[in-house]
C-alpha positions as CSV (number, residue, x, y, z in Angstrom):
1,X,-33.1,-14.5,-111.2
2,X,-33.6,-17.3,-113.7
3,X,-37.6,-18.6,-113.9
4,X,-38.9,-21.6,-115.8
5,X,-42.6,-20.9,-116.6
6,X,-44.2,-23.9,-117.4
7,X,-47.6,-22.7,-119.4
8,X,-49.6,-23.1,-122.6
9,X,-51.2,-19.6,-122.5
10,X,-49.3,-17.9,-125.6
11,X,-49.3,-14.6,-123.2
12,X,-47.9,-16.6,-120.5
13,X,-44.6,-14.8,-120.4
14,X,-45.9,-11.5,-120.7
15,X,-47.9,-12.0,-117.8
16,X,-45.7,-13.1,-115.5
17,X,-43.2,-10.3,-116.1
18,X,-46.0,-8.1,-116.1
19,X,-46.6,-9.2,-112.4
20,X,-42.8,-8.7,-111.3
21,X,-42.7,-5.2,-113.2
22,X,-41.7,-3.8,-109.5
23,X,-39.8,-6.2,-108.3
24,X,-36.4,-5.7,-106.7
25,X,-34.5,-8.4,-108.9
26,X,-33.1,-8.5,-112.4
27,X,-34.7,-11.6,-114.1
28,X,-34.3,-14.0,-117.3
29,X,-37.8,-15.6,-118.0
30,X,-37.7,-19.1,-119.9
31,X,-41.3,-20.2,-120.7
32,X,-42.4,-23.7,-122.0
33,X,-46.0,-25.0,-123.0
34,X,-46.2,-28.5,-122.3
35,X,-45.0,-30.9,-119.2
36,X,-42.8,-33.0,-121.0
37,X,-40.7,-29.6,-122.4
38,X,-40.8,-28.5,-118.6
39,X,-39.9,-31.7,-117.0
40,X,-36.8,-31.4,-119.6
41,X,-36.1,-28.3,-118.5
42,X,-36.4,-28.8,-114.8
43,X,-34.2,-31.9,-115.2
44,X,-31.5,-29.2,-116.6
45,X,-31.4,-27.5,-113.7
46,X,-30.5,-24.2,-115.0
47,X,-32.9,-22.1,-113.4
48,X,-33.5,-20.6,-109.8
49,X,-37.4,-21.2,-109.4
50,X,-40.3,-22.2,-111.5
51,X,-43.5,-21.2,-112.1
52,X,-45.9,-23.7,-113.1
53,X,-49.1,-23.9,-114.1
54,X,-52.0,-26.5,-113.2
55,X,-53.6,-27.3,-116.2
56,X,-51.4,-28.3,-119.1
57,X,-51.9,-29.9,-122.4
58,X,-50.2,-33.5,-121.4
59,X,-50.5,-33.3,-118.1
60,X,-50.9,-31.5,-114.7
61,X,-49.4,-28.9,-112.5
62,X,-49.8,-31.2,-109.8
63,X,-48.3,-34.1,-111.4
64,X,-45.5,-31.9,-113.0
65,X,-43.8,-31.5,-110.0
66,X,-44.8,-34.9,-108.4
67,X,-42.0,-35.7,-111.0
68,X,-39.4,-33.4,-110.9
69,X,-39.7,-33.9,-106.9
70,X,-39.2,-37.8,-107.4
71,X,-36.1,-36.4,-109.6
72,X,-34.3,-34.8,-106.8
73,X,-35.5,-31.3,-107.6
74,X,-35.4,-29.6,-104.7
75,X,-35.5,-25.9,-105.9
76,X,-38.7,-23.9,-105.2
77,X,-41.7,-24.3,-107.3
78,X,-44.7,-22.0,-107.7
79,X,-48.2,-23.6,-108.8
80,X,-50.4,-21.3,-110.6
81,X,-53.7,-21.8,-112.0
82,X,-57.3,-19.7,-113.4
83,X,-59.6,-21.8,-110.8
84,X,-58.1,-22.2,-107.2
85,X,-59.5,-24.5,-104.8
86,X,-58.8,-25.5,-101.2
87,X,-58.0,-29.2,-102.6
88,X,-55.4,-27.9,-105.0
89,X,-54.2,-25.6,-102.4
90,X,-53.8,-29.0,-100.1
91,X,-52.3,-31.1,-103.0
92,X,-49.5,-28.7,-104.4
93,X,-48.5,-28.7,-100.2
94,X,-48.4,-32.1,-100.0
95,X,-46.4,-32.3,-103.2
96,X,-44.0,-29.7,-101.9
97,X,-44.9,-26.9,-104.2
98,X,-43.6,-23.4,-102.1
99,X,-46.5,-21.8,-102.9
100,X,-49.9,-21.5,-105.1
101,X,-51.3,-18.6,-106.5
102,X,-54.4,-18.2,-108.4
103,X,-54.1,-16.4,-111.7
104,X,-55.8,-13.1,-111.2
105,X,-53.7,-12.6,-107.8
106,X,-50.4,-12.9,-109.8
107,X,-49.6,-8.7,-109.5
108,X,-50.5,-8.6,-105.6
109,X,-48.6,-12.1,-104.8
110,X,-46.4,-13.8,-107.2
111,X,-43.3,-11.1,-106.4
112,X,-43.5,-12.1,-102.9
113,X,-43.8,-15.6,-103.3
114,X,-40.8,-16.2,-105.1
115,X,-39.0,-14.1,-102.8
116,X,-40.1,-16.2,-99.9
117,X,-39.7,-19.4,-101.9
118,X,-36.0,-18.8,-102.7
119,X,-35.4,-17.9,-99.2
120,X,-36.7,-20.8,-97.7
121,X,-34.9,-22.9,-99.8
122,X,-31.5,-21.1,-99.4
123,X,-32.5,-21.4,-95.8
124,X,-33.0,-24.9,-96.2
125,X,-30.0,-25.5,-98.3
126,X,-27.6,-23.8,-95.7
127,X,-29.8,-26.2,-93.2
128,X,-29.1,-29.1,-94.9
129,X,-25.0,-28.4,-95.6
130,X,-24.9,-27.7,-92.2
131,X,-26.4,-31.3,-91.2
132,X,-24.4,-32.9,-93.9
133,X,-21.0,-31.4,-92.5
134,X,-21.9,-32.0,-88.7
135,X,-22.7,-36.0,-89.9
136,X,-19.1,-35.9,-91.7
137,X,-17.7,-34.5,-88.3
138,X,-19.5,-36.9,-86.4
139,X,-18.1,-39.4,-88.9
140,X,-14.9,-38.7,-89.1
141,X,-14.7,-38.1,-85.0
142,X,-16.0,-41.6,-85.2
143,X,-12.9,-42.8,-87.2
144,X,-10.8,-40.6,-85.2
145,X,-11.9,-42.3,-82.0
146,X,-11.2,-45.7,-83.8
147,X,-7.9,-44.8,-85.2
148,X,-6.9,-43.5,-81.6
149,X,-8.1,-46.8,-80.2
150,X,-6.1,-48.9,-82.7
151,X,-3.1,-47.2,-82.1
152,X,-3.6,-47.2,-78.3
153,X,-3.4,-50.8,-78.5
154,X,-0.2,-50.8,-81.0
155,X,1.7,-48.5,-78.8
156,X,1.5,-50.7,-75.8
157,X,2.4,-53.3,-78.2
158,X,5.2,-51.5,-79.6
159,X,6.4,-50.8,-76.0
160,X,6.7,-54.2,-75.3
161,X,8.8,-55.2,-78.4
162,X,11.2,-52.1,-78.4
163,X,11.6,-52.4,-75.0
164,X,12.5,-55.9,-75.1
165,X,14.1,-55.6,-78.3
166,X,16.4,-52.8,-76.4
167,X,17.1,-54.9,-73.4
168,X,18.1,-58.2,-75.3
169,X,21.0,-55.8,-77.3
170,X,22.4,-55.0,-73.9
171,X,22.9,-58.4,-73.3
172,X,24.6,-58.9,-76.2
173,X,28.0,-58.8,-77.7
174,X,27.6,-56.1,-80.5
175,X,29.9,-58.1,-82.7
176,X,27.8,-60.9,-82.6
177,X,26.1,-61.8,-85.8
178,X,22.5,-61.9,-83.7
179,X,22.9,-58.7,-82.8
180,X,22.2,-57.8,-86.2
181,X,19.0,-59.9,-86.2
182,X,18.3,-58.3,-83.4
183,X,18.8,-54.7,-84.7
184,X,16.5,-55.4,-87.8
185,X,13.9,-56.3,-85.4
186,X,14.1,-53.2,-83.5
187,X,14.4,-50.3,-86.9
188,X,10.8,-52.6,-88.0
189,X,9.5,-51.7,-85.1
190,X,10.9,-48.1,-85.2
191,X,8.8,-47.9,-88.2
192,X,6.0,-49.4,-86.9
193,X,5.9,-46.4,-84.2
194,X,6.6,-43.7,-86.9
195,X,3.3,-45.3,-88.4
196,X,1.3,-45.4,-85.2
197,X,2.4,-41.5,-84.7
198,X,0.9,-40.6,-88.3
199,X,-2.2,-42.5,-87.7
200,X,-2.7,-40.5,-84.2
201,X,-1.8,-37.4,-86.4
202,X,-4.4,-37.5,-89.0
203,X,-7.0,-38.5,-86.5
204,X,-5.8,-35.5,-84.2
205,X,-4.7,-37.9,-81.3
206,X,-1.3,-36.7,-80.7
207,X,0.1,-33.8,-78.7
208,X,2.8,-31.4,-79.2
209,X,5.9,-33.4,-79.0
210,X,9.1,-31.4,-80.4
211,X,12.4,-33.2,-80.6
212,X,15.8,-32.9,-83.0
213,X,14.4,-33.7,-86.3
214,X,16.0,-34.6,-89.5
215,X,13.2,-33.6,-91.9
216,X,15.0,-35.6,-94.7
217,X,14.5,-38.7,-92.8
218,X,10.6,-37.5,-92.1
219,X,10.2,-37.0,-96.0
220,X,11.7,-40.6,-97.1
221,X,9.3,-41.9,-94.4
222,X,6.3,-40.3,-95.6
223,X,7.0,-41.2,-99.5
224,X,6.9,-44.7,-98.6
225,X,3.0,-44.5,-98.0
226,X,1.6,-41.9,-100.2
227,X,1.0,-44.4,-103.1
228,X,-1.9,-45.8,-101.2
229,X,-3.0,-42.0,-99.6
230,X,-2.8,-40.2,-103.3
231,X,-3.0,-43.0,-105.5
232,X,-0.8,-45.0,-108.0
233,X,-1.4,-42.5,-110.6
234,X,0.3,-39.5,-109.3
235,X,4.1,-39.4,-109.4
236,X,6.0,-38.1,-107.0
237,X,9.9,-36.9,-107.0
238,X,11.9,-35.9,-104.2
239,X,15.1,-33.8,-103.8
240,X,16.8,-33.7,-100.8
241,X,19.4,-31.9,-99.5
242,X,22.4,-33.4,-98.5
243,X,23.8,-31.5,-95.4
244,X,20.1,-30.3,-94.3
245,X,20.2,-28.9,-90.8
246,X,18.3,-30.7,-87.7
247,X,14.8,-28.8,-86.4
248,X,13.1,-28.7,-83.5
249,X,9.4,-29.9,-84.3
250,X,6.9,-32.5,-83.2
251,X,7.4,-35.3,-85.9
252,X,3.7,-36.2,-86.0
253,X,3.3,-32.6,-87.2
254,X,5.8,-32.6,-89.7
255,X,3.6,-35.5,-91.1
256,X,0.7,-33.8,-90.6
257,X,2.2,-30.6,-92.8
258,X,3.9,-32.9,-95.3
259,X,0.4,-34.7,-96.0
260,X,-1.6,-31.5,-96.1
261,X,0.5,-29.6,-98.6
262,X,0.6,-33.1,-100.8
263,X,-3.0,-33.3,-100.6
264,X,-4.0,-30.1,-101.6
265,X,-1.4,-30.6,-104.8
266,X,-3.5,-33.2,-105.1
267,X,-6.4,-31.9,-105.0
268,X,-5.3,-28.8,-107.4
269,X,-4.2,-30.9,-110.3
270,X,-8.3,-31.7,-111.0
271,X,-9.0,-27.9,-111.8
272,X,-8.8,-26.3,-108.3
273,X,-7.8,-26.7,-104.7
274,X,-7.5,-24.6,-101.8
275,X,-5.7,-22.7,-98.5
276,X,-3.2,-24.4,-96.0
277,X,-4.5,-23.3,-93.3
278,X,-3.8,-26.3,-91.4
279,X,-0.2,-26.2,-92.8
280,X,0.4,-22.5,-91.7
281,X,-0.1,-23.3,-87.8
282,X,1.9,-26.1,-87.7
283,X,4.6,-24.3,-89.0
284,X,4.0,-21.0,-86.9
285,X,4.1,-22.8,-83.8
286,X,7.5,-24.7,-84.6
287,X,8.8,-21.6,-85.0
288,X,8.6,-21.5,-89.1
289,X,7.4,-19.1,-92.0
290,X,5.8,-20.7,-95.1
291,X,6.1,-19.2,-98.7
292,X,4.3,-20.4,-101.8
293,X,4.9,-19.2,-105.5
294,X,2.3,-20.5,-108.6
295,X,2.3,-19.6,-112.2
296,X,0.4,-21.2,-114.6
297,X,2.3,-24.0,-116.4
298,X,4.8,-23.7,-113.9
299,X,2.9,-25.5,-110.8
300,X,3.1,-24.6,-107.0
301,X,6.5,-24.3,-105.0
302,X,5.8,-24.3,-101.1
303,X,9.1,-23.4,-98.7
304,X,8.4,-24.2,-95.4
305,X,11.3,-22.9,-93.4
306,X,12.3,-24.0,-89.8
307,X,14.8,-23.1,-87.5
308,X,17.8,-25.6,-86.8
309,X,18.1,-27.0,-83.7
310,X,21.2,-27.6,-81.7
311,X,22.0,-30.1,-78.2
312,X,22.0,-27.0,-76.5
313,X,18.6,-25.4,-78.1
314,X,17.1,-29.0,-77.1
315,X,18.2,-29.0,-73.4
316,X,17.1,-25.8,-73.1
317,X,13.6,-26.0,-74.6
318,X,12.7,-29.1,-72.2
319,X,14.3,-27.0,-69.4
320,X,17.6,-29.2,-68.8
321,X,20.9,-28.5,-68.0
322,X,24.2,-30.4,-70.1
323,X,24.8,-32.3,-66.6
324,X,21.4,-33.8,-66.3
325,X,22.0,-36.7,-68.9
326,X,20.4,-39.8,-68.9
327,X,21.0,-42.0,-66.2
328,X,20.5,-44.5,-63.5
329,X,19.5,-43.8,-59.6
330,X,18.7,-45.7,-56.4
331,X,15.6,-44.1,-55.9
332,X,12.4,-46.4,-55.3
333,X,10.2,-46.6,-58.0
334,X,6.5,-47.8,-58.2
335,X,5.6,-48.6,-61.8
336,X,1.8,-48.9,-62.3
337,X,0.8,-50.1,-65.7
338,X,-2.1,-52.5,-66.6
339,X,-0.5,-54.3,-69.5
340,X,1.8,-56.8,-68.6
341,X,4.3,-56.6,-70.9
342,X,4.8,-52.5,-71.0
343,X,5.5,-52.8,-66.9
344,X,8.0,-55.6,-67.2
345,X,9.8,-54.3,-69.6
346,X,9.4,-51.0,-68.0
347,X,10.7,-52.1,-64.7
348,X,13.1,-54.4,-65.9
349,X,14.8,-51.9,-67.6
350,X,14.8,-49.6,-64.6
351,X,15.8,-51.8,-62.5
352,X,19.2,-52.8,-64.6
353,X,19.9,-48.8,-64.2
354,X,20.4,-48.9,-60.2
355,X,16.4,-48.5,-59.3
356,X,14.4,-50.2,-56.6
357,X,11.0,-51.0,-58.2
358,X,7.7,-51.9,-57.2
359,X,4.8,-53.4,-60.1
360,X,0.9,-52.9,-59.5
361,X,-1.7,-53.7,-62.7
362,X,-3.6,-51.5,-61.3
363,X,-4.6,-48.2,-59.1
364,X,-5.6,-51.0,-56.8
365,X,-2.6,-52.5,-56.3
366,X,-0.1,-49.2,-56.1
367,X,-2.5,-48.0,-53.1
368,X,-2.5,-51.3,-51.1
369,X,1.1,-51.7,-51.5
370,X,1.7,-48.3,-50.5
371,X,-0.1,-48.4,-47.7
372,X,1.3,-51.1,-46.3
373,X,5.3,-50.4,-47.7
374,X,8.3,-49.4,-45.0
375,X,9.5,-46.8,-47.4
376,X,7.7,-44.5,-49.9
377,X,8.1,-44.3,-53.6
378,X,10.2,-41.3,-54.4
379,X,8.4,-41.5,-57.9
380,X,4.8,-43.0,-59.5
381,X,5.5,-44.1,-63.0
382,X,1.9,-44.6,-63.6
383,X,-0.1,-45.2,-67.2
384,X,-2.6,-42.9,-67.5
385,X,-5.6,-44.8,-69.4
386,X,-6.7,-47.6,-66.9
387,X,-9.7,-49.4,-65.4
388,X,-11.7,-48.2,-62.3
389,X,-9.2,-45.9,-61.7
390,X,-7.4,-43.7,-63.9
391,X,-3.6,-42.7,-63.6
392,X,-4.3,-39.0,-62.5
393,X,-6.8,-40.1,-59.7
394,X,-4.2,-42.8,-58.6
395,X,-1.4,-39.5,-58.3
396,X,-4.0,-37.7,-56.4
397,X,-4.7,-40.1,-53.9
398,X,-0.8,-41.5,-53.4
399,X,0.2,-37.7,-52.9
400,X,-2.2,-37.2,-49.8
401,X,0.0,-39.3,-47.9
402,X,3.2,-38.6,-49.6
403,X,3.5,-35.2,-50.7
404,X,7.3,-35.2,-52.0
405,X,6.5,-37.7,-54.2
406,X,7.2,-37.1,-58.0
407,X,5.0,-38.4,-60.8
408,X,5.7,-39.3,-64.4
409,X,3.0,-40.6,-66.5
410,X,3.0,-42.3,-69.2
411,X,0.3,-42.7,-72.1
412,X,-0.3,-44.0,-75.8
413,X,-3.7,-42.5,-76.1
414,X,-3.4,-38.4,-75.8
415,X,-7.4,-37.3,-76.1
416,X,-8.2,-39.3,-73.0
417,X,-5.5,-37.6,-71.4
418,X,-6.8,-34.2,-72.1
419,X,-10.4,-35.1,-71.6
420,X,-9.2,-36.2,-67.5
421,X,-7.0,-34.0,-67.2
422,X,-8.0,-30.5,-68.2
423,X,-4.8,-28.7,-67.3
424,X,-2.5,-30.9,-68.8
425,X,-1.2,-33.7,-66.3
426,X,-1.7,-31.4,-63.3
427,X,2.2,-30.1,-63.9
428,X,3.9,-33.5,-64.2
429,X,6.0,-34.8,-67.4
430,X,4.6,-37.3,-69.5
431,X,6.2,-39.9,-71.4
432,X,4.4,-41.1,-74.7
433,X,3.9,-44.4,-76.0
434,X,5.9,-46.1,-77.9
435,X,9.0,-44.9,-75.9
436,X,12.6,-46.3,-76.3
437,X,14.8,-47.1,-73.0
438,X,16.9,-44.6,-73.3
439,X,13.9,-41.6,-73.7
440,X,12.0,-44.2,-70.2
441,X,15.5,-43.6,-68.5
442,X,16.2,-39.8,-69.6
443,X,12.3,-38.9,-68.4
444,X,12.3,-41.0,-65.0
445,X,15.9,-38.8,-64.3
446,X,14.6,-35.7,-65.1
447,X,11.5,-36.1,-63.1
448,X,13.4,-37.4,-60.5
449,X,15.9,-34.3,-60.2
450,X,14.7,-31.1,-58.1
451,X,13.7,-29.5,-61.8
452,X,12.3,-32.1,-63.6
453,X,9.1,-32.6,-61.3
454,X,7.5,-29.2,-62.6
């Protein structure tokens, strides 16, 4: 326990360890005699509590800690003084003193009082970290939210312009020099997407999504931004291997883990830094194990490790056979999405592969024309996110009526999904936003075929 006592009486010190002779705490006692040595002192901040007497030579108690107060001194503070009154009881309250003791009462209740006053103000102090880190939550749900928003909105936009993109190279004689153009457009706006999955990564928007990874691709991807994440002044070097193997892992994740293990390098290289525990998850649940070596001098080597994935690991985690490839059908489809230019391109695209499809913009739509259609759908390809009625209602109320139907929904914007949901899509597949034509035709076959609808 470290006190400042703040007091001209030459026995000052004396006396105040002479009132904590039995108390339960080690102590250093500091004593000054005038306020301007103690606000000095206070300003320091070196000590745990102080002790502070009302009358000085230059000043006041009172006013003492009026000062340090105004300073941002929040630690305890103990008036004490030879002639107590109920006014300078009030005013070292209302100046936020912890407590006041008169002089000839130091024995019975200056022990106590400190102990009190530094418990309060851990109390406090815990209190007030506590507040601090709920606002950052609240904060950084806040960007989160926004961040999930944004790339809502970029997904469906990115849809539309891979989709499109996708459907114009079909058309097209591969040889032909547009086809080039063409192809440039679509790998921008493959990038685009890999962006829109880190941003719904670090904002802790995005699902579990494994697929065949090549984590030296993931790596040169991620080096492109860190300049602006870690800033200009930190070099980083890369060495990849040149006949890495292929994992099975959400790419989002492998973001995720990237980032985190470049941050905290980050972070160390000031003097410090701290556990992955973030990093340690992610790999556990792909199926990984994690090893870090540091020496002093040396730096920090991290190995993540991850299985390799084959063609026949992949079919067999989504629960596919070799012979259920990607495909067309003459199935009738209803497509329900409220953004024009994901359900063209969406039906389109399904219809050029055999399908017979139906568009609503909304839940609206899909019931009216299915109450009043010949034939029903054989699946809903609904969005999820919608007005006035959500995708997952618009499933429930379709399947009264037509039980056999299958459902596939589709979604850029995963935490609304979970909020409606509560046991994940109620059993059906979901296809995420930004998705290609080949992964829209793959998914509507697979939730077409007697295993794919569970």
């Amino acid at each position: 326990m470290r006190l400042l006592v703040v007091d001209d009486d030459p026995d000052a010190g004396a006396l105040v360890e002479s009132a904590l002779i039995d108390a339960h705490f080690e102590r250093a006692i500091e004593v000054v005699s005038t306020a301007t040595a103690g606000i000095e002192r206070i300003r320091a901040d070196e000590h745990d509590a102080y002790v502070i007497d009302h009358r000085l030579p230059d000043g006041t108690g009172i006013g003492l800690i009026h000062e340090a107060k105004a300073a941002g001194i929040d630690k305890p503070f103990i008036l004490i003084t030879g002639y107590g009154s109920g006014a300078l009881d009030e005013a070292a309250l209302h100046e936020g003193a912890a407590d006041y003791v008169e002089k000839h009462l130091l024995s019975t209740y200056l022990e106590r009082s400190i102990r009190y006053a530094l418990r309060d103000w851990q109390t406090n102090r815990a209190l007030r970290e506590r507040e601090e880190q709920l606002r950052h939550a609240q904060k950084m749900e806040g960007i989160g939210r926004l961040a999930g928003g944004v790339a809502h909105d970029f997904n469906n936009l990115l849809t539309a312009i891979i989709g499109f993109t996708d459907l114009i190279i079909e058309r097209i004689d591969p040889l032909d020099s547009t086809a080039d153009d063409v192809r440039e457009i679509r790998k921008a706006a493959d990038r685009a997407a890999a962006l829109t999955r880190q941003l719904l990564a670090f904002s802790r928007r995005q699902l579990l999504d494994p697929r065949v990874l090549d984590l030296n691709e993931t790596v040169t991807g991620l080096i492109r931004m860190l300049p602006r994440v870690i800033g200009e002044h930190i070099e980083t070097s890369t060495r990849l291997a040149p006949h890495l193997g292929r994992v099975w892992a959400d790419p989002s994740q492998m973001d995720q883990m990237l980032m985190n293990l470049i941050l905290n390098a980050r972070d160390a290289m000031p003097g410090g830094g701290r556990g992955l525990a973030t990093v340690y998850g992610i790999v556990d649940q792909s199926g990984g194990a994690i090893a870090l070596e540091s020496a002093p001098g040396r730096g920090t080597s991290v190995r993540v490790s991850l299985p390799v994935a084959s063609a026949l690991s992949r079919q067999q985690a989504r629960g596919e056979s070799p012979a259920q490839a990607a495909g067309g059908g003459t199935e009738t489809l209803l497509v329900v999405d409220d953004d024009d230019s994901v359900r063209h391109v969406t039906a389109e695209a399904l219809r050029r592969r055999g399908y017979t499809i139906h568009e609503a913009r909304n839940a609206e739509e899909a019931i009216r024309w299915s109450t009043n259609a010949p034939a029903k759908p054989d699946l809903l390809l609904t969005d999820i996110v919608m007005p006035a009625m959500n995708g997952l209602e618009l499933a429930s109320r379709l399947m009264r009526d037509n039980p056999g139907m299958r459902v596939l929904y589709v979604s850029g914007y995963t935490d609304e999904v979970i909020d409606m949901s509560g046991n994940r899509w109620r059993g059906a597949p979901l296809l995420q936003k930004p998705f290609t034509l080949a992964q829209l035709a793959e998914r509507v076959r697979l939730a077409l075929e007697p295993a794919g609808g569970a």
